[in-house]
N, C-alpha and C positions, 0 to 999 in steps of 0.2 A: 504494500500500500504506500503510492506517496504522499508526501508532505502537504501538497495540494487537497489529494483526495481527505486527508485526515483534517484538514481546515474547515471543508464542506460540509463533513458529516453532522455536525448541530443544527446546518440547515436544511437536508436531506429528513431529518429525525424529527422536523416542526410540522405541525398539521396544515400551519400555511404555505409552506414549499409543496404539501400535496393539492390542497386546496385549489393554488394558480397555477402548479401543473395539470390540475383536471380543467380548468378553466381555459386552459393555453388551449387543450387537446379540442374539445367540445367545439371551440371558434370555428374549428376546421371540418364538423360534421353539419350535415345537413340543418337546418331553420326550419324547413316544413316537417318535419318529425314532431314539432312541438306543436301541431293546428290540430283539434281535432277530429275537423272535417275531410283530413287527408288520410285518417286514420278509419272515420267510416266505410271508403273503398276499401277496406280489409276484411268488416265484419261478417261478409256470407261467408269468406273461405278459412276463415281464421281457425275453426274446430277442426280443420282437414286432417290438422295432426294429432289428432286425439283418436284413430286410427293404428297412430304408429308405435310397435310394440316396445322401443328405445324409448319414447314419450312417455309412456303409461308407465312404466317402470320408473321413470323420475320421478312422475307425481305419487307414485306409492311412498319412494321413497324421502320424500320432502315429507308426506303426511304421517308416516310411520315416525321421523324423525322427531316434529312437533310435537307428537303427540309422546315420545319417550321422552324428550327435555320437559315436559309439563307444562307446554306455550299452548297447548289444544287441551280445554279442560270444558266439564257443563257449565262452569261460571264463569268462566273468563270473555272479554270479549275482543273481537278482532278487530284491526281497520285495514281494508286491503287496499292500496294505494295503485290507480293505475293498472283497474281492476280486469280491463278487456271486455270478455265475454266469461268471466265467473268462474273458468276451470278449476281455478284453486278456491273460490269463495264457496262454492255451489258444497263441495268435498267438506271443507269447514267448517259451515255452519251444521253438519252431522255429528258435531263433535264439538260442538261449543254453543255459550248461551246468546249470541249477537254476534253479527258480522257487517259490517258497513263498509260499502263498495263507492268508489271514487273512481271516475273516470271521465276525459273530457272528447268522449265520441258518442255522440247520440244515439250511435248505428251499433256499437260494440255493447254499450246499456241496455238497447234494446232486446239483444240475444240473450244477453243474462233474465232481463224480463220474464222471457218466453220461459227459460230453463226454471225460475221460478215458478210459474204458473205452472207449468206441467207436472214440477214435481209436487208441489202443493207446500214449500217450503214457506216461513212464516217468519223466521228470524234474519230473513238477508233484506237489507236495504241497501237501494243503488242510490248514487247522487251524480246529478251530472254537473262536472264543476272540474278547475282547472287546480289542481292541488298547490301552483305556484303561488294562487292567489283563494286558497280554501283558509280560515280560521276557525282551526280547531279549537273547540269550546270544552275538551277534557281528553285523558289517556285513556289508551286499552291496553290490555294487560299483551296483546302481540300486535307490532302492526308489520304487513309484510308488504314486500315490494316487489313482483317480477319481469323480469325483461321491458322497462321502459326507458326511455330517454331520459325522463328526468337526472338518472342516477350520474349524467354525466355530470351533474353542477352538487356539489357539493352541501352548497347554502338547503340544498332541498334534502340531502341524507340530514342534515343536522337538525331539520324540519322531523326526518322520519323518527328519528332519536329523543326530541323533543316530547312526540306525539306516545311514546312508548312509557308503560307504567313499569315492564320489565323487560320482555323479551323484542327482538327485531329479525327479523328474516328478510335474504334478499337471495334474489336470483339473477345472474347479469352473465351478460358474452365472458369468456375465458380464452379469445385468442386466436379460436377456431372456427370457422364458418368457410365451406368450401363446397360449391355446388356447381359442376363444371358446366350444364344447360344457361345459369343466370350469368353465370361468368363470360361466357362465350356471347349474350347477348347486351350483355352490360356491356362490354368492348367494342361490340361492334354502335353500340347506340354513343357513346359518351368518347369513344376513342382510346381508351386508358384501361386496365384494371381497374378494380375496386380497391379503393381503400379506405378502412375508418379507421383510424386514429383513438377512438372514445372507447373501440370495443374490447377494450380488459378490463380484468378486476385487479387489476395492480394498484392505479392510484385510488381506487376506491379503499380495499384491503390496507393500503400502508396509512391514508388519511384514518381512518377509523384506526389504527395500530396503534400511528400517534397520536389520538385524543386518548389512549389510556386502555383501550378495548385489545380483550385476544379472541377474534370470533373464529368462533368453529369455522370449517371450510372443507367442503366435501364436492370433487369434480366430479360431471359426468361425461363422459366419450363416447359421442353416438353418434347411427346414423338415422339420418328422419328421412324416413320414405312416404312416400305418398302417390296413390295413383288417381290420376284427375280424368274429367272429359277435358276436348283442348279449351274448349271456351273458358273453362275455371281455371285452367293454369293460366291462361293469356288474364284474367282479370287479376290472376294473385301476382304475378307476375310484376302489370302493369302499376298497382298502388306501390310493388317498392321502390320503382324506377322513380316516380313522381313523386315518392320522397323526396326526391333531387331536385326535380325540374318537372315541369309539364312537360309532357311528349307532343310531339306534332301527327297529325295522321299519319305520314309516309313513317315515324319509327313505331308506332303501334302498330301499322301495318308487317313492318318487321321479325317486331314482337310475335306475331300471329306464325308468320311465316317460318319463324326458328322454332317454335314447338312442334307444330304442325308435319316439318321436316322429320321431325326424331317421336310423331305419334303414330301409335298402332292400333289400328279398329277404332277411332277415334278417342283414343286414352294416351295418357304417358304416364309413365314413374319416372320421379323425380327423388334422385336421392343426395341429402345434404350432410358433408360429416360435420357435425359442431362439438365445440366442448362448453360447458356450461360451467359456472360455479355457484354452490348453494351455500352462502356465508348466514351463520347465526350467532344474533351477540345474547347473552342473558349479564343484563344492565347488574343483577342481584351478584355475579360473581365478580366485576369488577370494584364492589363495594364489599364484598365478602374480607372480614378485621380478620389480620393474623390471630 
């Protein structure tokens, strides 16, 4: 180690050198990720992967987990932040005494909705609201967070921490995300590879490290498959290119014509390898007296 590097390390080891490095990072990802009218384009296809046997096995074991740290209990209750369409809220509320859903897609609320009413579920409340600018009026004993944007801005984890009476759970990108169909069409649309920058849990993991927390952390390494008609690959498709940008007719057209290429009997599988990671703080052990 040199001399240099050993000068650094107080600033490396501060929450605010994480902080403005996740901030640094975030400037460089998409803007429309955060609307979430761009995020209703998602809501028919979005359960697709609930299908997939790598998928299902995560959410077992996210719920198996909760429920052995003793974050899912009949009296406790949850806030699920950035909620989607309910995968994890719908599972939850079977296991605990309230659950309250936040999300700011009208169209992703909606699905949860319906999943409500069908099952005849009576303790999940949805709210449509933009969590940046939601004031919470009390804690829940877990609040959890999966796969949103928000996580890249820090001000909003300290928001989730805030909101927590003990326990916090998150689920965020780990580094990996590789899907040679999006990729070869993303290239051919935008000119470039894909890159994000926002999508680890490093500065997330080390900001939370250095405010004082040692959260659990458990990867998963999978692949998500899913078999579509073309028209629902070309719609799931399409909402995450326009994450970016609007598409013009001639690259939707594109779009159409690259599945289309690689479908059979009008279907495709699409298979994505991702790595995930599922971080858990329980607030009670960093306050836990020698």
């Amino acid at each position: 180690m040199t001399e240099s590097t050993c000068l650094n390390m107080p600033m490396v080891t501060s929450p605010e050198f994480w902080r403005n490095y996740a901030e640094s990072c975030a400037g460089k990802g998409p803007s429309r990720a955060f609307h979430g009218q761009n995020w209703d384009k998602a809501a028919e296809t979005y359960d697709d992967l609930e299908t997939c046997h790598d998928y299902q096995n995560q959410l077992d074991t996210v719920i198996s987990t909760l429920l052995e740290k003793g974050a899912l209990d009949r009296e406790n209750s949850v806030l699920d932040v950035g909620c989607g369409t309910g995968t994890y809220a719908v599972r939850m509320s079977q296991l605990v005494k309230e659950v309250m859903c936040l999300d700011f897609s009208e169209a992703m609320l909606g699905q949860l909705k319906a999943k409500i009413a069908s099952s005849g579920i009576s303790n999940v409340t949805a709210i449509l609201t933009d969590w940046r600018a939601y004031e919470p009026d009390r804690q829940f004993d877990l609040v959890f967070c999966s796969m949103t944007p928000l996580l890249r801005h820090m001000q909003n984890v300290d928001k989730l921490l805030g909101c927590s009476r003990r326990f916090v759970a998150i689920i965020s990108w780990a580094g990996v995300k590789s899907n040679p169909l999006f990729e070869a069409v993303y290239k051919e649309i935008f000119g470039k590879k894909d890159e994000n920058p926002c999508m680890d849990i490093l500065p997330l993991f080390n900001y939370l490290y250095t405010k004082g927390f040692a959260p659990d952390m458990h990867f998963f390494n999978a692949c998500w498959e899913r078999t579509r008609g073309v028209d629902r690959q070309v719609e799931a498709m399409l909402w995450q290119f326009e994450l970016k940008r609007e598409l013009g007719d001639a690259e939707k057209r594109l779009v159409r014509q690259m599945v289309e290429a690689q479908a059979r009997d009008g279907l495709i599988t699409v298979k994505t390898r991702v790595r995930l990671a599922f971080l858990m703080i329980d607030k009670e052990m960093a306050r836990k007296p020698c």
